[in-house]
C-alpha positions in Angstrom: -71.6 -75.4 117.5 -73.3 -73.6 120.4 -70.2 -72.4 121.4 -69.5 -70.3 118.6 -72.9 -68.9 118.3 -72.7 -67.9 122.2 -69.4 -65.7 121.0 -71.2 -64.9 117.5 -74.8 -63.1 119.1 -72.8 -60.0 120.8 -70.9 -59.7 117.8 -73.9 -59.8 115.4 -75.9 -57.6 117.8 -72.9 -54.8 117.2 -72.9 -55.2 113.7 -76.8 -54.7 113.5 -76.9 -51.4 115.5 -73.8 -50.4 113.2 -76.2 -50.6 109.7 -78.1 -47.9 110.2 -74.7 -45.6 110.3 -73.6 -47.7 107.3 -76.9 -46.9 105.5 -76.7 -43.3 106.0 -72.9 -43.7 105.2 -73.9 -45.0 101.6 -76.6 -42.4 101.4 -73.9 -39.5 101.5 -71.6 -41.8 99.3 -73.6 -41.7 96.7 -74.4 -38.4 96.7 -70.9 -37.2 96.5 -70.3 -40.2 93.7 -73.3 -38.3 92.0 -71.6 -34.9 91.7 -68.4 -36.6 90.4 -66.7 -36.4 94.0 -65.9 -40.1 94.1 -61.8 -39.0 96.2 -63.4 -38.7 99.1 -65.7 -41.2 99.9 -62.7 -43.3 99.3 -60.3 -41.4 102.2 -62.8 -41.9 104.0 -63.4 -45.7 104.0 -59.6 -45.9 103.8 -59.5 -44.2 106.7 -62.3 -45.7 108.7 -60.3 -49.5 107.8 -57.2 -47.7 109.3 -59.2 -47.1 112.1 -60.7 -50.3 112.7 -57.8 -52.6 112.2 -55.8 -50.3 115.0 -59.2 -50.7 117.3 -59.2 -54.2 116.6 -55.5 -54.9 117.8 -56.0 -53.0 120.8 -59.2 -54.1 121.4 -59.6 -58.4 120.3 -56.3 -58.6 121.7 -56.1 -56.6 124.9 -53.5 -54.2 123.5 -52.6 -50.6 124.5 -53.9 -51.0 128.2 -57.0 -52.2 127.0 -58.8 -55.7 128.3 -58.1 -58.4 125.7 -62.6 -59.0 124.3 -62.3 -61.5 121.5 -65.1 -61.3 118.8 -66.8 -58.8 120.9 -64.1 -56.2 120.2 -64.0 -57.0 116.8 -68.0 -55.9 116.9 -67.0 -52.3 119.2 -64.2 -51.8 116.4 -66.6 -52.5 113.6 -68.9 -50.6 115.4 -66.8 -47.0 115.9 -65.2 -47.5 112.4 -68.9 -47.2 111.0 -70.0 -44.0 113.2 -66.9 -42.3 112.2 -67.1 -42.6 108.9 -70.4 -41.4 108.8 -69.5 -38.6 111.1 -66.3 -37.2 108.3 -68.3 -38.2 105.2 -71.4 -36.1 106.5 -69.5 -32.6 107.4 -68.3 -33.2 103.8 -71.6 -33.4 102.5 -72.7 -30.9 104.6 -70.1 -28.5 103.2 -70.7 -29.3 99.7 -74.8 -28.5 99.8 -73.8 -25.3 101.3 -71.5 -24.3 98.5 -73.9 -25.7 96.1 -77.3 -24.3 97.5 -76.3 -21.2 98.6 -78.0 -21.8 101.9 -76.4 -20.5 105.5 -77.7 -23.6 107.3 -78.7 -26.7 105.8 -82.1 -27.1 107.7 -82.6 -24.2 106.1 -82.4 -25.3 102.4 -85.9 -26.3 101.5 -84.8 -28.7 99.0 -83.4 -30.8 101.5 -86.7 -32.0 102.7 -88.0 -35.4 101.8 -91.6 -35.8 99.8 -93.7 -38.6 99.5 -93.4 -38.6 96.0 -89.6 -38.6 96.2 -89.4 -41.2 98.8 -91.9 -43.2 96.2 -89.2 -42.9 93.1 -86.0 -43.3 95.4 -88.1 -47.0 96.0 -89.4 -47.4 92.3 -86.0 -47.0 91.3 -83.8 -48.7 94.1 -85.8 -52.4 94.7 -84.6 -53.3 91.3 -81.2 -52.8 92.2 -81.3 -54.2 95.1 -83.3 -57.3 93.9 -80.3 -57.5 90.9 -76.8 -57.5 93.6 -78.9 -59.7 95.8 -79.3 -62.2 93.2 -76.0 -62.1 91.9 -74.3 -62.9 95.5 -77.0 -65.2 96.5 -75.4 -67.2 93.4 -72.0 -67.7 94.7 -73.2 -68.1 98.3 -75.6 -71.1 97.1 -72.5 -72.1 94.7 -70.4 -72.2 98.2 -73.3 -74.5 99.9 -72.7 -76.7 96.8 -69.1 -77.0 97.0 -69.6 -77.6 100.8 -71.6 -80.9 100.0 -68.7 -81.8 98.0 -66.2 -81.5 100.9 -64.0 -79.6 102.9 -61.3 -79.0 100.2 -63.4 -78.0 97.2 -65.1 -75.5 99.8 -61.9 -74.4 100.7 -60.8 -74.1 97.0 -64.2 -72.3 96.3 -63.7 -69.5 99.0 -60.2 -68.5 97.8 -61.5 -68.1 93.8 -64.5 -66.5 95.2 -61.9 -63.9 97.4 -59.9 -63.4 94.4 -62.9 -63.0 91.7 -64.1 -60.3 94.4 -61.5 -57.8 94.2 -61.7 -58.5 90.3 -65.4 -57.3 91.2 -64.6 -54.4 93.1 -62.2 -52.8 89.3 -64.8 -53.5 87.0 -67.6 -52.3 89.6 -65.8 -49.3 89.7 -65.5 -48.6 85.9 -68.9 -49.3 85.7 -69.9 -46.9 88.5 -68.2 -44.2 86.8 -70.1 -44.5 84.1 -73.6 -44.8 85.3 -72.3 -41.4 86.9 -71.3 -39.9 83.5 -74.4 -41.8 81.5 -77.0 -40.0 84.4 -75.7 -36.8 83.8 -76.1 -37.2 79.8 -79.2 -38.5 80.6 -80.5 -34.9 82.1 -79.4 -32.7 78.9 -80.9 -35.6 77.0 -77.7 -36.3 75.1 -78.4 -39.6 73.9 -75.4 -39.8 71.7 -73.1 -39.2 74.6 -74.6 -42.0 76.8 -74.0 -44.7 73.8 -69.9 -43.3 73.5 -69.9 -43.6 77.4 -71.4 -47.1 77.5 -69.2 -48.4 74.6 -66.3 -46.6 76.4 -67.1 -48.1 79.8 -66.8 -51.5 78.1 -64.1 -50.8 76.4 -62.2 -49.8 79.3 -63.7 -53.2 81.2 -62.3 -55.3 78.6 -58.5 -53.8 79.2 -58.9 -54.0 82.8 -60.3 -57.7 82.5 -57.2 -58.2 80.1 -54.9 -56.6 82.7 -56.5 -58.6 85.9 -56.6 -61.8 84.0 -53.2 -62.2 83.0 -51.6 -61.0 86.0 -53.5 -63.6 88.4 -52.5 -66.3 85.4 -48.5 -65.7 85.5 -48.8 -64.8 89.7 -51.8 -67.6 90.5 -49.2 -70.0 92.4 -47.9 -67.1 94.8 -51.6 -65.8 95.0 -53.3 -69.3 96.0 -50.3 -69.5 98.4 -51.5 -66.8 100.4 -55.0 -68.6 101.2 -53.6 -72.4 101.6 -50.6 -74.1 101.8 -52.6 -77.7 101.0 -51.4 -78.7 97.8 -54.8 -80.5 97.2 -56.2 -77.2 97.6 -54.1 -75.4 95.0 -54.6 -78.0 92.6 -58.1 -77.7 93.0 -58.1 -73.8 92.4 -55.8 -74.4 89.5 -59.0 -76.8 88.0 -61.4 -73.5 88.2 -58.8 -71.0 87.0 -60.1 -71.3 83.2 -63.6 -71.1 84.2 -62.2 -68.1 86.3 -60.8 -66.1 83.2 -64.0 -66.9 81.2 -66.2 -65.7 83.8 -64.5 -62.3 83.7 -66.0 -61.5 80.5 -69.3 -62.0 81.6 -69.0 -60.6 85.0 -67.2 -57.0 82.9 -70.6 -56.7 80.6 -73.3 -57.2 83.2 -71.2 -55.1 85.1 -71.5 -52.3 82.4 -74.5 -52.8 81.1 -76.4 -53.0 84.5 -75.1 -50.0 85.9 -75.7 -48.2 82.2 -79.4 -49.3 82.7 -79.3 -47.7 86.2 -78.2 -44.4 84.8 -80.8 -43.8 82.6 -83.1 -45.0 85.3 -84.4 -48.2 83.5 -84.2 -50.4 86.4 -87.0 -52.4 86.6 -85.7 -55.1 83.9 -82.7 -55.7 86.1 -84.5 -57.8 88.7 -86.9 -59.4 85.9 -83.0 -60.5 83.8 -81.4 -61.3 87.3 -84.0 -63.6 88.1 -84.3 -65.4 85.4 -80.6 -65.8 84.6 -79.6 -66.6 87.9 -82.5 -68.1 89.4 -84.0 -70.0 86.3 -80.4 -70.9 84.3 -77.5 -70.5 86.6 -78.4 -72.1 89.6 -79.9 -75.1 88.0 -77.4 -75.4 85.5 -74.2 -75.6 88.1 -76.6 -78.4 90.1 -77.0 -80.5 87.1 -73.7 -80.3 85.6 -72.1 -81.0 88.8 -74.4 -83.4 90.6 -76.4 -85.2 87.5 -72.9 -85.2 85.2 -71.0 -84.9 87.9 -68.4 -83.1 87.1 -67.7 -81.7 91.0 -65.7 -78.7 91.7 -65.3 -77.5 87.6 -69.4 -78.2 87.2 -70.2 -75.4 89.9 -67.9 -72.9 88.1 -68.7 -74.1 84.9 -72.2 -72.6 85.3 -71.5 -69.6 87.2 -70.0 -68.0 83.7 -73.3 -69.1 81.7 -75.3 -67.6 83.8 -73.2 -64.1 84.0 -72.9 -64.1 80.2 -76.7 -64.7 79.8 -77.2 -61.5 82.0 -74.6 -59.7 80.5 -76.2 -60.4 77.2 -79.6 -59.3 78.6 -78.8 -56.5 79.8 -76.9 -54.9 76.8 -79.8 -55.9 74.5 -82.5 -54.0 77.4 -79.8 -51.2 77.1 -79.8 -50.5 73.5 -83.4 -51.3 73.0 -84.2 -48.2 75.7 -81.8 -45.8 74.1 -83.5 -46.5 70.8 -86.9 -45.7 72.2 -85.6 -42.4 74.0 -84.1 -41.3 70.8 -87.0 -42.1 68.9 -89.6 -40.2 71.6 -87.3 -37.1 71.6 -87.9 -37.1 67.8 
């Protein structure tokens, strides 16, 4: 409606000036994440949300003295949040190449400045990745366009599974990211032993947490879906993709792994070449059919969506343990 997107293009214009401080934000993220400092990136965004939900109540609403701007202060909260977290996280930085380099002023540390050659691997190496988590939520977004042909209530249904799989995401994406930390650092002394303990570990430890995450949302899944919707229709809806749910969580823990054990030995390449063909080529044509041509409605869309994970999964574990054979066998 044209009203909304009148209210929506300040808001979005906020939120675009706000990416380059969230680029730069990542940047130092993974930097410290690199070095094994992963605390205090997390203060910091822990902070930074502080921040922005206290803006936001003062600002959307007119709180504090402050004139009540709608959507707009949303964006000027959004917008702060962003700066300021960029601000803390780079004196952190900042501190850290000092005490690492040796250098009295970080201008002054020559290894600080960018190469062409370096810029050239930091894209050989990243457009994979990119290419890989672009895929993977272009899935559920397209999955979410289905279940909006469907109707308002699948939709609905859809967007709370989708919520709940996320912060299943954000566990697993987090045991995998320490180990692409701990597999990169193997990966310099050439200990190729250690990276295949670390990778079996970091699945290992997936598998409890999917255990752990699973269960819980299975004996607590009425009070959860009753903080989304109170529509009973809804509910029973959610309770028809809860099985699909659990069995997508295996899938979801070893592509997980395996792709971010891919990324620390810096074989990245094959990750947008199995991403595109098991989500572009299987997954999304596979949810269509079996819900459209069979229909099979809201379980058919969530029925594919853990096919097309496993297959990736699968993929990316067989890439993995192909490369570490051929490193081990070039080193001998």
């Amino acid at each position: 409606p044209y009203e909304i997107l009148a209210l929506s293009k300040e808001y979005m214009m906020l939120l675009i000036i706000s990416i380059p401080f969230m680029t730069l934000f990542y940047a130092c993220k993974q930097y410290l994440d690199g070095i094994g400092n992963t605390k205090v990136s997390m203060w910091v965004l822990l902070i930074a949300n502080v921040l922005n939900i206290i803006l936001n109540w003062c600002l959307i609403f007119g709180n504090c003295g402050f004139e009540p701007m709608g959507l707009l202060g949303a964006g000027i909260s959004t917008l702060i949040s962003r700066i300021v977290q960029l601000v803390i996280i780079a004196f952190v930085v900042y501190r850290t190449r000092i005490v690492r380099s040796g250098a009295e002023a970080i201008k002054d540390d020559p290894e600080l400045k960018p190469t062409k050659a370096g810029v050239m691997e930091q894209l050989k190496l990243g457009w994979p990745i990119s290419v890989q988590l672009g895929l993977e939520i272009g899935v559920f977004n397209l999955c979410g366009i289905f279940m909006g042909w469907l109707g308002a209530l699948p939709l609905a249904a859809h967007q709370a599974m989708y919520i709940i799989s996320t912060l299943c995401f954000q566990v697993l994406y987090g045991i995998g990211a320490a180990g692409t930390i701990l597999i990169s650092q193997f990966y310099g002394v050439k200990a190729w032993g250690d990276i295949r303990k670390t990778a079996s570990t970091t699945f290992f430890v997936g598998l409890i947490a999917v255990v752990i995450l699973t269960l819980s949302i299975f004996l607590f899944f009425e009070p959860l879906a009753g903080c989304f919707t109170e529509d009973k229709e809804v509910v029973k809806l959610m309770w028809l993709i809860l099985p699909s749910f659990i069995f997508y969580q295996l899938g979801d823990c070893t592509q997980i792994v395996f792709a971010n054990a891919l990324r620390g030995i810096e074989d990245t390449k094959p990750l947008a070449i199995i991403a595109s063909f098991s989500y572009i080529l299987v997954c999304i044509p596979l949810c269509y059919i079996i819900t459209f041509v069979f229909d099979l409605g809201v379980l058919g869309v969530w029925m594919g969506i853990p096919i097309g994970l496993s297959l990736a999964g699968i993929l990316f574990f067989i890439r993995f343990r192909r490369s570490m054979n051929l490193l081990a066998n070039n080193q001998n």
